[in-house]
C-alpha positions in Angstrom: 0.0 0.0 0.0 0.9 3.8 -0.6 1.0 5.0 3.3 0.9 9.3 3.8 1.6 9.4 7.4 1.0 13.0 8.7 3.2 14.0 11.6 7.3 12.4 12.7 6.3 11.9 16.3 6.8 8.6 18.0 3.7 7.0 16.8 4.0 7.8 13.4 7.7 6.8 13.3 7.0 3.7 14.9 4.4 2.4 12.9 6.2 3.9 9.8 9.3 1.6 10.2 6.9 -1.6 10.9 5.0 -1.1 7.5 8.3 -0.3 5.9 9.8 -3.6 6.8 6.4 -5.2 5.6 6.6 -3.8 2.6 4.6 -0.9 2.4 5.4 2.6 0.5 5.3 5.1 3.2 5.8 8.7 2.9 5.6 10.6 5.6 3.6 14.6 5.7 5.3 17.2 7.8 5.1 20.8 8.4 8.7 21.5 7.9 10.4 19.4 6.0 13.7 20.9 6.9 12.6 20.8 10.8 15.4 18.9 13.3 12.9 16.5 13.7 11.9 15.6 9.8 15.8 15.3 10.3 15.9 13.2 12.9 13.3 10.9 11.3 15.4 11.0 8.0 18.7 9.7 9.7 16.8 6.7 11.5 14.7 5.6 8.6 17.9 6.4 5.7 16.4 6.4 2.3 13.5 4.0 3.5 10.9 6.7 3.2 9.9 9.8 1.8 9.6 13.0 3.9 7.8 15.8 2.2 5.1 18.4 3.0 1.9 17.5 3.7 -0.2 18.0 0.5 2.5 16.0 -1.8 2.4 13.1 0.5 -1.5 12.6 0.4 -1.3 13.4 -3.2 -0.1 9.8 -4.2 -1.7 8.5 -1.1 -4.6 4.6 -0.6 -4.1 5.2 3.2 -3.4 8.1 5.6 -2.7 8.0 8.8 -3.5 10.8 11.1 -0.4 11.1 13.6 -0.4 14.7 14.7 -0.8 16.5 18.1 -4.8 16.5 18.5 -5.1 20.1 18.7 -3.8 20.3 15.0 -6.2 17.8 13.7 -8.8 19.8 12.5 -6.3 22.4 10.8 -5.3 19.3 8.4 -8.6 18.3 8.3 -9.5 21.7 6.8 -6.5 22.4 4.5 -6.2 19.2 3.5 -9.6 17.7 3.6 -10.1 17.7 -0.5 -7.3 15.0 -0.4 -8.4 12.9 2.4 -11.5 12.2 0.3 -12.2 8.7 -1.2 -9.2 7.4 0.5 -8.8 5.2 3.6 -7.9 7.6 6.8 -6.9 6.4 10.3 -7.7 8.5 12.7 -4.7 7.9 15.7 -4.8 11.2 17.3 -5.8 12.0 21.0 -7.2 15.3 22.3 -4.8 15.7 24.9 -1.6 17.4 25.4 1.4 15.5 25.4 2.7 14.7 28.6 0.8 16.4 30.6 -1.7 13.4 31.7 1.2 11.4 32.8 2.8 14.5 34.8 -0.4 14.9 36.0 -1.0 11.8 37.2 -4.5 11.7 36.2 -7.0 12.6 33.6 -7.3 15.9 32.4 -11.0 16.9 32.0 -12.2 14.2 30.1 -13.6 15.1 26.7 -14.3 13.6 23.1 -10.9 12.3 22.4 -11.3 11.5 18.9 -11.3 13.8 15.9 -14.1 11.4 13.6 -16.4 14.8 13.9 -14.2 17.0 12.3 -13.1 14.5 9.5 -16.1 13.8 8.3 -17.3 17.4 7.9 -14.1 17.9 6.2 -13.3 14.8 4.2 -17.0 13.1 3.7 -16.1 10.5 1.3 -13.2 9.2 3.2 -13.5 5.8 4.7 -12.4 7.2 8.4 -11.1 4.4 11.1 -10.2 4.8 14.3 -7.1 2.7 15.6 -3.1 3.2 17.0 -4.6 5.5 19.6 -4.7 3.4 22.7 -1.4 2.1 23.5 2.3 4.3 23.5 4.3 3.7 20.9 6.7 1.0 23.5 4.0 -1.4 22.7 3.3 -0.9 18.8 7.3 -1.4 19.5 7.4 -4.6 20.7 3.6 -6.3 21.0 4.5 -9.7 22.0 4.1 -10.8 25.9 5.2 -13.8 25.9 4.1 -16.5 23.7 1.1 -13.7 23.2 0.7 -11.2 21.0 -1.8 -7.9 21.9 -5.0 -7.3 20.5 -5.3 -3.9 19.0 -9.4 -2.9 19.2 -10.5 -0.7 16.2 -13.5 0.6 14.8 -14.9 2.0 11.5 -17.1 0.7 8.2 -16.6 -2.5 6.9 -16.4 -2.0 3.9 -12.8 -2.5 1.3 -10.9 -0.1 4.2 -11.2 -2.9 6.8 -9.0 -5.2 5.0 -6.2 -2.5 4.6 -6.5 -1.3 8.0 -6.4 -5.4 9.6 -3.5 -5.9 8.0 -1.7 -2.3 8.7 -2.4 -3.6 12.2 -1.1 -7.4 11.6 1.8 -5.5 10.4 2.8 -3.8 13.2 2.6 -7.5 15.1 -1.1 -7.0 16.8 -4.3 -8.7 16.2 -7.3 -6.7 15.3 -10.4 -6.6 16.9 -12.8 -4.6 15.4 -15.7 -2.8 17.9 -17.6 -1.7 14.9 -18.7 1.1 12.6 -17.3 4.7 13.4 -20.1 5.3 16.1 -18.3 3.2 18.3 -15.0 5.5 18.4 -15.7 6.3 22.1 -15.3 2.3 22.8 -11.6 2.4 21.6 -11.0 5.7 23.4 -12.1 3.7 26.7 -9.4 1.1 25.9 -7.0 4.6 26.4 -8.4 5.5 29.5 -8.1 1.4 30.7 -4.9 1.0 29.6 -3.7 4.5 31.2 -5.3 3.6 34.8 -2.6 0.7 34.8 -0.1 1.7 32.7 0.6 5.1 33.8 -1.5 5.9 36.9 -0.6 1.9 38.2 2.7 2.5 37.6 3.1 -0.8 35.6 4.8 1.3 32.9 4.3 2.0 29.1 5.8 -0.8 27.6 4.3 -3.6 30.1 0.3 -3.2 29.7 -1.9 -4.2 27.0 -4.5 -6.1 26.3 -5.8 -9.0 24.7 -9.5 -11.2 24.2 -10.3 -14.6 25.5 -13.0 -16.1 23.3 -15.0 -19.7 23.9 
């Protein structure tokens, strides 16, 4: 698949180098190309992927993956939201700031942490998915516990997106488990706020919590 993924940050990175290795074509959107951080990106990844602005990586883009700060979601979503049309758009942005929830030690006032809303208004032909927001990137990392691997719980249609967006996931080394259609986003934001409580508030750590289904 042709992967855009908008934003360098730790998530994006991580998942960028898992779909590389799988065999993906991944270019990754930034605001400044020339930034220290497009940089820093550019010297781990070597000529593995393409860093370029924004609109020229969702030009050539099936699937894009939303990896940006929350508060600068719906800024994309409105420059950009003529090329997120008609393509396949994971949505893996929280609307919190960074770091301060862990500093914190607790839950800033808890709101809509998704950005679904906004993307359809902007983009409403895009196949939009909800997924890669409920763990740190430690555990998109390394996923495997043992002889287990972590179950990654998604939602959004099913409809030719699912198939991309299950194996993006298989990729990265989790299993998908899909909640359902988009109205279920707050569902997978709960697995954040289950997975902070003992991760971060428990004090068992980023990279040693997550979560997996037993089935009969």
């Amino acid at each position: 698949m042709r992967i855009a993924i908008i934003g360098a940050g730790d998530i994006g990175s991580t998942l960028g180098s898992k779909w590389i290795d799988a065999g993906h074509q991944v270019t990754f959107g930034v605001r400044d190309p020339g930034s220290a951080k497009a940089a820093s990106l550019r010297a781990r990844l070597g000529e593995r992927a393409g860093i370029t602005s924004v609109g020229e990586a969702l030009a050539g883009a099936d699937v894009v993956l939303l990896a940006v700060t929350g508060s600068a979601v719906a800024q994309v979503a409105e420059d950009y939201g003529q090329h997120l049309d008609n393509r396949v758009v994971i949505d893996a942005t929280n609307q919190l700031v960074k770091g301060r929830t862990e500093a914190a030690g607790n839950w800033e006032e808890r709101a809509t942490l998704n950005s679904t809303a906004v993307l359809r208004k902007h983009a409403p032909g895009a196949s939009v998915y909800r997924a890669f927001n409920s763990y740190a990137w430690e555990i998109f990392a390394d996923p495997v516990f043992g002889d287990r691997r972590a179950d990654l719980f998604y939602c959004g249609p099913a409809d030719d997106g699912q198939e991309a967006v299950e194996e993006l996931i298989a990729n990265v080394g989790l299993r998908p488990v899909r909640l359902g259609d988009l109205d279920r986003a707050e569902d997978v934001d709960n697995v954040l706020a289950l997975w902070a409580a003992l991760a971060i508030f428990g004090g068992k750590g980023r990279a040693n919590v997550a979560f997996t289904v037993l089935e009969r």
